[in-house]
Residue frames as a rotation matrix with the C-alpha (Angstrom) as fourth column:
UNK 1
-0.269 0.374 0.888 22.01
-0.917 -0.380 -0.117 -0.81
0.294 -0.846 0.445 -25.97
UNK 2
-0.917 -0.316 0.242 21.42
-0.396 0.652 -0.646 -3.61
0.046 -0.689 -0.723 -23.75
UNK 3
-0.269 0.862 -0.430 18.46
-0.023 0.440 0.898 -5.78
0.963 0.252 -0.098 -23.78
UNK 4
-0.089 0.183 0.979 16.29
-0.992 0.067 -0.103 -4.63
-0.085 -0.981 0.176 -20.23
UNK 5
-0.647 -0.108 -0.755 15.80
-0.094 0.994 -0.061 -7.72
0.757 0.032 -0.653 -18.46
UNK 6
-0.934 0.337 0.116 13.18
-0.134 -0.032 -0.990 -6.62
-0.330 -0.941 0.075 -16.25
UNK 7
-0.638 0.770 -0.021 9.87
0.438 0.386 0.812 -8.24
0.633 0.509 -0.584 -16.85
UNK 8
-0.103 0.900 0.424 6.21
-0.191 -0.436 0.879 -6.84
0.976 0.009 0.217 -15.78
UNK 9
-0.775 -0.333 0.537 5.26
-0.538 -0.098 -0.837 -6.53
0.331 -0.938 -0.103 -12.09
UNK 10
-0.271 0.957 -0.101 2.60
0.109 0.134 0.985 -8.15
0.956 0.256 -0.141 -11.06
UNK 11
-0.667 0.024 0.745 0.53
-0.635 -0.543 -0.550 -7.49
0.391 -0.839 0.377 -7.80
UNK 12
-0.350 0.631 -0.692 -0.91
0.249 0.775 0.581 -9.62
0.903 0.031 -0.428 -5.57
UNK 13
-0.067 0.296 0.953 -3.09
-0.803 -0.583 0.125 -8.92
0.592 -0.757 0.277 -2.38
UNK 14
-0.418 -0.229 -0.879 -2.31
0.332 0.862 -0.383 -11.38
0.846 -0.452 -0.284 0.34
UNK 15
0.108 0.717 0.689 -5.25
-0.278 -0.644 0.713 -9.90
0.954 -0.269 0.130 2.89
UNK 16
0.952 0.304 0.045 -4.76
-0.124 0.244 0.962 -12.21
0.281 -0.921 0.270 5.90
UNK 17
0.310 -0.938 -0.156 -1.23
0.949 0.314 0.002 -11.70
0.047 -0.149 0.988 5.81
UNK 18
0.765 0.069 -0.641 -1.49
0.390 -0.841 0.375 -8.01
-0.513 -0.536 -0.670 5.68
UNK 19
-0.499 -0.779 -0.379 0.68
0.211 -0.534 0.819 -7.84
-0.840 0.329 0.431 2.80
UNK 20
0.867 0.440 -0.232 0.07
-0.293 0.074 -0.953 -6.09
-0.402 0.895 0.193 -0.96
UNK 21
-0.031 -0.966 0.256 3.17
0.202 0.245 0.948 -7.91
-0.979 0.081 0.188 -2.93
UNK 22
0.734 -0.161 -0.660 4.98
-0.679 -0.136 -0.721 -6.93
0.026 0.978 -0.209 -6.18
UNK 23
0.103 -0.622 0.776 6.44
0.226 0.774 0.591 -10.14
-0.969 0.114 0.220 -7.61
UNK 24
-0.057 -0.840 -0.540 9.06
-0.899 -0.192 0.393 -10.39
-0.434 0.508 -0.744 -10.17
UNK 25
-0.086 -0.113 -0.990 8.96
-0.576 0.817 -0.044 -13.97
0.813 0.566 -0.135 -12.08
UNK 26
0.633 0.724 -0.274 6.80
-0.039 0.383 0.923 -14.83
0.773 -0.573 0.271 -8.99
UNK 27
-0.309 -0.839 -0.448 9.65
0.933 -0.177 -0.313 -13.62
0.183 -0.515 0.838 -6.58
UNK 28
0.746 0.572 -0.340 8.54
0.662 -0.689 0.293 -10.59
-0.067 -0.444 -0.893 -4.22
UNK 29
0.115 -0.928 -0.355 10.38
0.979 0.167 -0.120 -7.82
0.171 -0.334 0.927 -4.47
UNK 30
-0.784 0.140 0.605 8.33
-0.082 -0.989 0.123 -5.28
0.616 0.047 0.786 -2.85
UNK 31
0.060 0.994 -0.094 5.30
0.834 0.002 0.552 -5.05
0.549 -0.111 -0.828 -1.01
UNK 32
-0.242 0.252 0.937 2.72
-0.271 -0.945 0.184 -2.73
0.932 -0.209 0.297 1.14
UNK 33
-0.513 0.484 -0.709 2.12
0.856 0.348 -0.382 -4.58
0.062 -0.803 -0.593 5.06
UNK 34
-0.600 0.659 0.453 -1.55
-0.710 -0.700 0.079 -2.96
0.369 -0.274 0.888 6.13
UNK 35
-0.899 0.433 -0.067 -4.35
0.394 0.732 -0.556 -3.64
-0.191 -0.526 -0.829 8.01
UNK 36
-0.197 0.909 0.367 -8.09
0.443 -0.251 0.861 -3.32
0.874 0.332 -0.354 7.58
UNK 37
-0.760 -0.285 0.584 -9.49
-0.297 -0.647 -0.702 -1.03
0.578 -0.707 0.407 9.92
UNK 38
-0.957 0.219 -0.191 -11.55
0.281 0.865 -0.416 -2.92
0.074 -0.451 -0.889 12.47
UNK 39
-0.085 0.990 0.109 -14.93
0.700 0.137 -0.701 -1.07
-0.709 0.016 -0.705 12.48
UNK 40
0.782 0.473 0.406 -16.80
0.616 -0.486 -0.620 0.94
-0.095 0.735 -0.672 9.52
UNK 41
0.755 0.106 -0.646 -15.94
-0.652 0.216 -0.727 2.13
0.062 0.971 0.233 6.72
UNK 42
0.563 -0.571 0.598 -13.02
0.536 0.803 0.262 -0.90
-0.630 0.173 0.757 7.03
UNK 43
0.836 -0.311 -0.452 -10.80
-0.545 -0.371 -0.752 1.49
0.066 0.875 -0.479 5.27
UNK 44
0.465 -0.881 -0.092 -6.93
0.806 0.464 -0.368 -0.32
0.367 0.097 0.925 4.18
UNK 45
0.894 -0.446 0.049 -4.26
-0.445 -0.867 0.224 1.47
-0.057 -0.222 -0.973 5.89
UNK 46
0.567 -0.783 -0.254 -1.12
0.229 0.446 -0.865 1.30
0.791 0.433 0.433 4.29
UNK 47
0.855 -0.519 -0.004 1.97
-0.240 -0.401 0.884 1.58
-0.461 -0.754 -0.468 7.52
UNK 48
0.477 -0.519 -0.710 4.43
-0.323 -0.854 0.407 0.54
-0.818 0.036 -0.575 5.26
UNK 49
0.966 0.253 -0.058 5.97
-0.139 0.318 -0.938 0.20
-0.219 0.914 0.342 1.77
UNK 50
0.022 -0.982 0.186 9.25
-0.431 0.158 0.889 -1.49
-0.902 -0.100 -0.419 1.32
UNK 51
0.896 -0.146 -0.419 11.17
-0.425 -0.013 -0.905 -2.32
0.127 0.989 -0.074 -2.02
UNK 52
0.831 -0.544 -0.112 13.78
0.549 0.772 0.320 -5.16
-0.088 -0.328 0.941 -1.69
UNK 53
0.200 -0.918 -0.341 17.26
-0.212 -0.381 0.900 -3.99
-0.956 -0.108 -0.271 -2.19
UNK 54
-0.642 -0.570 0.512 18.42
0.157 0.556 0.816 -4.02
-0.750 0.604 -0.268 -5.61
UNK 55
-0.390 0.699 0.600 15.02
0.920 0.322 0.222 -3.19
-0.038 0.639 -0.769 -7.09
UNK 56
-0.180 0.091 -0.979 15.16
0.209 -0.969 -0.128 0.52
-0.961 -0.228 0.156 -5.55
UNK 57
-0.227 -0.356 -0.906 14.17
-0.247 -0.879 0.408 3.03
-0.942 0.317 0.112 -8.53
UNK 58
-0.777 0.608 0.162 11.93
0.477 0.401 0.782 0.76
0.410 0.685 -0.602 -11.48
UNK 59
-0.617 0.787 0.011 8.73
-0.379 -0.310 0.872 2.21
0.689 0.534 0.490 -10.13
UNK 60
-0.391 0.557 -0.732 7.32
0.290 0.830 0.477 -0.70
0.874 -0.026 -0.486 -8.15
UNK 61
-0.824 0.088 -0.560 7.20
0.537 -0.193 -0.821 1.31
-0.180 -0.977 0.112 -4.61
UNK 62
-0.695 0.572 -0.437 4.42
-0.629 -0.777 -0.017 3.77
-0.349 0.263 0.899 -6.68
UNK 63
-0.329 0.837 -0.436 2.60
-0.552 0.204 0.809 0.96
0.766 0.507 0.395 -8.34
UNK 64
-0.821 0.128 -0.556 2.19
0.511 0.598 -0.617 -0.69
0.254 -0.791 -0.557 -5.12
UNK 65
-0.711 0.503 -0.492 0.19
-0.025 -0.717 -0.696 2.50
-0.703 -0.483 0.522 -3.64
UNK 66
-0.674 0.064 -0.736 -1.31
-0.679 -0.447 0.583 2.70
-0.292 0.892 0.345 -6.97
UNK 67
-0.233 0.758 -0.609 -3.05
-0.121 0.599 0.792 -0.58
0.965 0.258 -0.048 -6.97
UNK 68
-0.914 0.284 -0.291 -3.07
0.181 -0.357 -0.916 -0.03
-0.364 -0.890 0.275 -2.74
UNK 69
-0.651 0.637 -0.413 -5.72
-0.236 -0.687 -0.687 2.58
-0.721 -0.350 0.597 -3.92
UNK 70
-0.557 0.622 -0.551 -7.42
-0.721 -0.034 0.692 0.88
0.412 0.782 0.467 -6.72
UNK 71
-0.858 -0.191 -0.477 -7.92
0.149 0.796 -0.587 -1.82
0.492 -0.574 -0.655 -4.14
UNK 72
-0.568 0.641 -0.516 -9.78
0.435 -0.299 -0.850 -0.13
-0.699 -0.707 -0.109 -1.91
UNK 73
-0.574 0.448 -0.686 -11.74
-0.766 -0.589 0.256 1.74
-0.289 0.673 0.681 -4.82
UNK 74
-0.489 0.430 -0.759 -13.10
-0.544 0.530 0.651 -1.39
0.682 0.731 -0.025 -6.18
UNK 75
-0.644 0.302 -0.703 -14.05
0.706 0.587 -0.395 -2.46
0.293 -0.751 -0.592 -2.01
UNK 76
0.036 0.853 0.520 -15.53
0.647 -0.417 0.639 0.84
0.762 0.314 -0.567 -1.78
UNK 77
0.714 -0.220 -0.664 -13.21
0.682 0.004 0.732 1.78
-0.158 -0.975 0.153 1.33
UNK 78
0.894 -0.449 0.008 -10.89
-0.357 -0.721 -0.594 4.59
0.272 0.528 -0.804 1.76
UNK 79
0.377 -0.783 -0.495 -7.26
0.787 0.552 -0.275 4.05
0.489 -0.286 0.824 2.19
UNK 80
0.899 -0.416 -0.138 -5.58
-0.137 -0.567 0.812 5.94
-0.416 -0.711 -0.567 5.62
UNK 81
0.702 -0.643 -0.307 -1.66
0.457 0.737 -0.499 5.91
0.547 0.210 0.811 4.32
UNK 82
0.979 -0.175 -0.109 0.28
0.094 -0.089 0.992 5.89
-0.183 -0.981 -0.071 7.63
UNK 83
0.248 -0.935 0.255 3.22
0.697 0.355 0.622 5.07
-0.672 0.023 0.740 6.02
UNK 84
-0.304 -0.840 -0.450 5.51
0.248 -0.526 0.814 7.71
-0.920 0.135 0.368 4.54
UNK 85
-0.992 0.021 0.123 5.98
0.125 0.094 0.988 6.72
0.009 0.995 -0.096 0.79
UNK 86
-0.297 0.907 0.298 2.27
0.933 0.210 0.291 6.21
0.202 0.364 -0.909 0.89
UNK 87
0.191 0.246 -0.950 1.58
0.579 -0.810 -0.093 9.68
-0.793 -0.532 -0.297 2.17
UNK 88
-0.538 -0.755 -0.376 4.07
-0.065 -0.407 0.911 11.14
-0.840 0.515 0.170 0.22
UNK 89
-0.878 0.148 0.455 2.43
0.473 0.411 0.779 9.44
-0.072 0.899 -0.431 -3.10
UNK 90
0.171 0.966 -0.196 -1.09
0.945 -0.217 -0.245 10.72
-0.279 -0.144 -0.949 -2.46
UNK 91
0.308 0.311 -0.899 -0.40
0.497 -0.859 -0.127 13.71
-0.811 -0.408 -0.419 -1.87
UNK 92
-0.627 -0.652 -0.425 1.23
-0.229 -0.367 0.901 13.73
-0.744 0.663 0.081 -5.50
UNK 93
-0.969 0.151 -0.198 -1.57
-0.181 0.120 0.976 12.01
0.171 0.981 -0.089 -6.89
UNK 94
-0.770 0.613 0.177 -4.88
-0.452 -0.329 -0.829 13.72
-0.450 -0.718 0.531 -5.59
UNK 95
-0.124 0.752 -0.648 -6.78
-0.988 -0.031 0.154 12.40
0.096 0.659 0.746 -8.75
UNK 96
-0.130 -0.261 -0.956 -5.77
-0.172 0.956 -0.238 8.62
0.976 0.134 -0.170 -7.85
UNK 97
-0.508 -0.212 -0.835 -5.65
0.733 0.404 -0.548 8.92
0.453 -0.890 -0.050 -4.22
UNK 98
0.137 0.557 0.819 -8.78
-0.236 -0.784 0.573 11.04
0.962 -0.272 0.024 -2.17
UNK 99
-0.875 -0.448 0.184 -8.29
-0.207 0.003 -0.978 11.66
0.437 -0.894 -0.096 1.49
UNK 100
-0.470 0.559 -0.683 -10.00
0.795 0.605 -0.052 9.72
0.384 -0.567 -0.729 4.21
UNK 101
0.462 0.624 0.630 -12.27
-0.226 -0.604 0.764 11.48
0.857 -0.495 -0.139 6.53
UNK 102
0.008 -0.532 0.847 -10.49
-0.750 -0.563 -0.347 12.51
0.662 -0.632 -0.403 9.74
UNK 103
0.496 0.346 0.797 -12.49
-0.831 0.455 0.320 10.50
-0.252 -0.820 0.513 11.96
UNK 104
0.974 0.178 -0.136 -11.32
-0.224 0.792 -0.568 7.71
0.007 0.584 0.812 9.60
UNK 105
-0.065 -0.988 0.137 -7.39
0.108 -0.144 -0.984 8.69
0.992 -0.049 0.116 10.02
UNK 106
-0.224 -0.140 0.965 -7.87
-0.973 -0.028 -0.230 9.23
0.059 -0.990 -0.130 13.98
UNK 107
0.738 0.604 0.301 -9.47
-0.665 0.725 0.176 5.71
-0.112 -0.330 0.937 13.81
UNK 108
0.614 -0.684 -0.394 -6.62
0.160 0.597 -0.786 3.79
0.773 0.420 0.476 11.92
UNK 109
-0.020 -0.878 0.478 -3.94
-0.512 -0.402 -0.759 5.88
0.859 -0.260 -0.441 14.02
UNK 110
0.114 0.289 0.950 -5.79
-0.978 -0.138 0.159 4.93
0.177 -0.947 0.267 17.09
UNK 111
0.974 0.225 0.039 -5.93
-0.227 0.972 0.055 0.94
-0.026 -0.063 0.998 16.01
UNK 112
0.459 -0.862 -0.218 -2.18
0.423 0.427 -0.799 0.85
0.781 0.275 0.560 15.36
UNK 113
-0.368 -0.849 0.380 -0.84
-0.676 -0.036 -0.736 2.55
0.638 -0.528 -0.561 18.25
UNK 114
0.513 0.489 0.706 -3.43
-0.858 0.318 0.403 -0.24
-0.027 -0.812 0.583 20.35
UNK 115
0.930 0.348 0.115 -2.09
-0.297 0.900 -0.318 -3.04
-0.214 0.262 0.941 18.31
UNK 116
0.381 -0.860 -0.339 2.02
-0.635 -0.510 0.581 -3.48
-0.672 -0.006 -0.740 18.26
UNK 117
0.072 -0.073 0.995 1.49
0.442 0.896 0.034 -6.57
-0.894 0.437 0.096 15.66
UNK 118
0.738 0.227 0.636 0.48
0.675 -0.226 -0.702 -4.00
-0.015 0.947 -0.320 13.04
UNK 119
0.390 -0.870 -0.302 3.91
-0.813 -0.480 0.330 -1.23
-0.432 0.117 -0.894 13.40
């Protein structure tokens, strides 16, 4: 059997860029673009989660969301996840990922359709 050649992800949160990135031997080859939500509770809202080509299927689109939501756990904010995959993930992993409060998901929805930088 082949020797894998795929080494450890690592995550980094690039906040004023709106990206979370999974790098590869410091090569991205993933991330989560979001934005903070502009008034209280500032939850992260994830709009979307992309996985380079070539890297499809290792995992890295889930640990993104995965540290997404430990993110915001350790800010004390919920995370809104607008984007698909992120949706999609939650809703598989209720114990890792608790839903915002409504008002909190009308708020996000409402800042991104004002704001056509964040789509």
């Amino acid at each position: 059997m082949p020797e894998s050649t795929n080494t450890p992800i690592e995550y980094r949160d690039e906040r004023k860029a709106g990206r979370l990135l999974a790098l590869e031997d410091g090569t991205a080859v993933g991330y989560i673009a979001y934005f903070v939500l502009a008034g209280p509770p500032h939850a992260l809202v994830a709009v979307h989660t992309i996985v380079e080509p070539g890297h499809e299927g290792r995992g890295i689109a889930g640990g993104l969301v995965r540290t997404f939501y430990g993110l915001a756990e350790a800010e004390g904010v919920p995370v809104v996840p607008l984007c698909p995959y992120a949706a999609s993930w939650a809703a598989k992993h209720p114990d890792e990922a608790p839903v915002a409060p409504a008002e909190v998901v009308a708020a996000a929805k409402a800042q991104l359709a004002a704001d056509s930088d964040l789509r």
